[in-house]
N, C-alpha and C positions, 0 to 999 in steps of 0.2 A: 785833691785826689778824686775820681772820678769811681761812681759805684759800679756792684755787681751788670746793673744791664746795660750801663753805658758803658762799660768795657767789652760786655757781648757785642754790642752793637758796631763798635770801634774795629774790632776783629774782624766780624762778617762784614764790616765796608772793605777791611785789606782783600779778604777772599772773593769779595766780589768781583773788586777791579782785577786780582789777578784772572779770575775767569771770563770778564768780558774782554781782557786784554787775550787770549787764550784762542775767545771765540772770536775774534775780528783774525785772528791769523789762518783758524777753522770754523770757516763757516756752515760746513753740511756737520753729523754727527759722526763719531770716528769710529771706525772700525778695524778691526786687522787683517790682514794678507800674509801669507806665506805659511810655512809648517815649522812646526818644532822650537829651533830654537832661532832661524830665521826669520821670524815674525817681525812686517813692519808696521807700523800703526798709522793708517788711514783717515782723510777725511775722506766722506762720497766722492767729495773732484777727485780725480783723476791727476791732477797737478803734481810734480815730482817734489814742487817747491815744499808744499805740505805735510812730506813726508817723513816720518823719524823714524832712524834705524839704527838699531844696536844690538846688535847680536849677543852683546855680552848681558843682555837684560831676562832674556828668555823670559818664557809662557806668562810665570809666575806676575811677573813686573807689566808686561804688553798687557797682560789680563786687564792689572790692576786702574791704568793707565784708561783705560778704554773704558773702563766702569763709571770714571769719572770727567767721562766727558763735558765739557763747560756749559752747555746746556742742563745738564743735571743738578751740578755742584750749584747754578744757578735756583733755580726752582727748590734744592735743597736750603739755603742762605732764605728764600724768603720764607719757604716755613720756620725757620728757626726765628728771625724776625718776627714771627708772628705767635710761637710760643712765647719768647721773652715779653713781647706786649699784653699778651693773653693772662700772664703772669707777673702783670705791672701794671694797676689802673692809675699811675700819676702821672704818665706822659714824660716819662726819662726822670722826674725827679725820684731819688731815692725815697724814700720811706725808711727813714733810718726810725726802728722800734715799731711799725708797724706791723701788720701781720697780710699774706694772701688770701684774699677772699675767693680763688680758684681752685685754691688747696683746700679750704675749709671740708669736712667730713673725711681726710684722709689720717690723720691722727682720732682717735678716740678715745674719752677714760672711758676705763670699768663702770661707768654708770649709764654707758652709752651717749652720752654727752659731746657734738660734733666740736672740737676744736678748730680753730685755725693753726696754719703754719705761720710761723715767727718768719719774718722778713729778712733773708732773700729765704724764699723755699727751696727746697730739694731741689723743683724741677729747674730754677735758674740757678742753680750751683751746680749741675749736673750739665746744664747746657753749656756754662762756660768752664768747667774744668778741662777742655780740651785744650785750651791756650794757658794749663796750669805752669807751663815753663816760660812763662811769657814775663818778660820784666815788670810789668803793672797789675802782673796777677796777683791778688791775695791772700794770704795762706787762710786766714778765716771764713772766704769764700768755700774753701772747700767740703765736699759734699760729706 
């Protein structure tokens, strides 16, 4: 079984391919056209092929859709990579019983005394509790 950030890391490789596979379909960044509830969502070309329409999606959905253009979600995957690493100095091996030395001064005793966080910390149990529904997620991972 495979730990807390090799399962993050497992994850953002699914999300990536699905956005590079996204972006070879859209290549400019996408935007939308039309009013109200006719909204279609655009790349810059002009191409019809490019085009996704649903009327029955409205503002709310087109918004949503268009915020997350694969250019973004991309540049977003590698900062999250780069938290989970930032928050990992063994290069993917677990640290089972060890503690973050990134975290360290975020817990304190009453004596003013910096602790570390015990291993996984907050912030990699919070990065990966988004895939908490996921078959190989941990319930002890969570945050």
């Amino acid at each position: 079984m495979t730990g807390p950030v090799a399962f993050g890391l497992a994850r953002l490789a699914e999300e990536e391919a699905a956005a590079q596979a996204a972006r070879r379909k859209r290549r400019a960044p996408w935007r939308l056209a039309g009013t109200g509830n006719r909204r279609i969502i655009l790349s810059a070309s002009a191409n019809p092929d490019l085009q996704v329409a649903d009327p029955i999606c409205g503002t709310v959905i087109s918004d949503h859709i268009v915020r997350h253009d694969p250019a973004r979600e991309l540049r977003d995957i590698g900062n999250k990579r780069a938290l989970l690493a930032e928050h990992h100095p063994y290069d993917c091996l677990e640290p089972a019983g060890q503690r973050c030395d990134t975290c360290v001064g975020r817990e304190v005793y009453p004596n003013g005394v910096a602790v570390h966080q015990a291993w996984p910390c907050t912030t990699v149990r919070r990065l990966i509790a988004r895939w908490d529904d996921h078959a190989d997620y941990r319930q002890e991972w969570k945050p």
